[in-house]
C-alpha positions in Angstrom: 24.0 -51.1 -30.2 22.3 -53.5 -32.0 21.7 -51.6 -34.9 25.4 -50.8 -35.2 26.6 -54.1 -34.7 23.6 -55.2 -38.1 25.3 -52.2 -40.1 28.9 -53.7 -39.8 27.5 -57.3 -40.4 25.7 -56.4 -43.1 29.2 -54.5 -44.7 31.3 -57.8 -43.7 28.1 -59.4 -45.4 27.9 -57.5 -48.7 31.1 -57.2 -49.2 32.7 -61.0 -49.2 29.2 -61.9 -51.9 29.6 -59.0 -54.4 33.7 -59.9 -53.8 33.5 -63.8 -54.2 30.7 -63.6 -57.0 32.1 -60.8 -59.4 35.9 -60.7 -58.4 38.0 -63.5 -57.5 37.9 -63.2 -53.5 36.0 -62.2 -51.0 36.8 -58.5 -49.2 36.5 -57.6 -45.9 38.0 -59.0 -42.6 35.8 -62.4 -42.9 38.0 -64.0 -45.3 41.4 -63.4 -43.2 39.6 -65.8 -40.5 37.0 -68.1 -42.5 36.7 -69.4 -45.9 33.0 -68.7 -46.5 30.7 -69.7 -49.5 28.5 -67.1 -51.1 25.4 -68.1 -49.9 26.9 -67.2 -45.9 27.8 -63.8 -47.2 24.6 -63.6 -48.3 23.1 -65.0 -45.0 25.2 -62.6 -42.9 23.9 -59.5 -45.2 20.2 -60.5 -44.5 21.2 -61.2 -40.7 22.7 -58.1 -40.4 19.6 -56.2 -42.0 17.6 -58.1 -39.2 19.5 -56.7 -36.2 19.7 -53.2 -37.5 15.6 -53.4 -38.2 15.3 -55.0 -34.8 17.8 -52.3 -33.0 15.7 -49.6 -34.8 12.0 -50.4 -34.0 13.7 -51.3 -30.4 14.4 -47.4 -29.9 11.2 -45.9 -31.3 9.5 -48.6 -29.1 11.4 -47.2 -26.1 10.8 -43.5 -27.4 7.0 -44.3 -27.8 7.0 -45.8 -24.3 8.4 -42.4 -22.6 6.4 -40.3 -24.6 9.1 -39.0 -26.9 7.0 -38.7 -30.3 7.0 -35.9 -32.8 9.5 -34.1 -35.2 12.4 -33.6 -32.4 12.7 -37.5 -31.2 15.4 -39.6 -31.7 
């Protein structure tokens, strides 16, 4: 779960920096609720990227821990 929730942060994230640094607005759903600078886009990307490395070394912890290695684990 967390690696799903750090993919649509990071979207939310990329979106409202590359929109409010080469357009002029932010996309997403961000800036129908909060009026953001860049650098918070920014952070949200980066926070994002954390919680879907986290959510992914997570499950190939938990794998590793049950014995689930090799070319057919998830």
């Amino acid at each position: 779960m967390r690696g799903f929730l750090g993919f649509i942060v990071m979207i939310q994230g990329v979106m409202g920096f590359i929109g409010q640094v080469f357009f002029d607005h932010a996309w997403g759903l961000l800036p129908h609720w909060f009026d953001l600078p860049s650098v918070a886009y920014a952070g949200l990307f980066a926070a994002g990227a954390a919680l879907a490395v986290w959510g992914d070394l997570d499950k190939k912890r938990k794998a590793r821990e049950r014995g689930e290695t090799g070319a057919g684990a998830l």
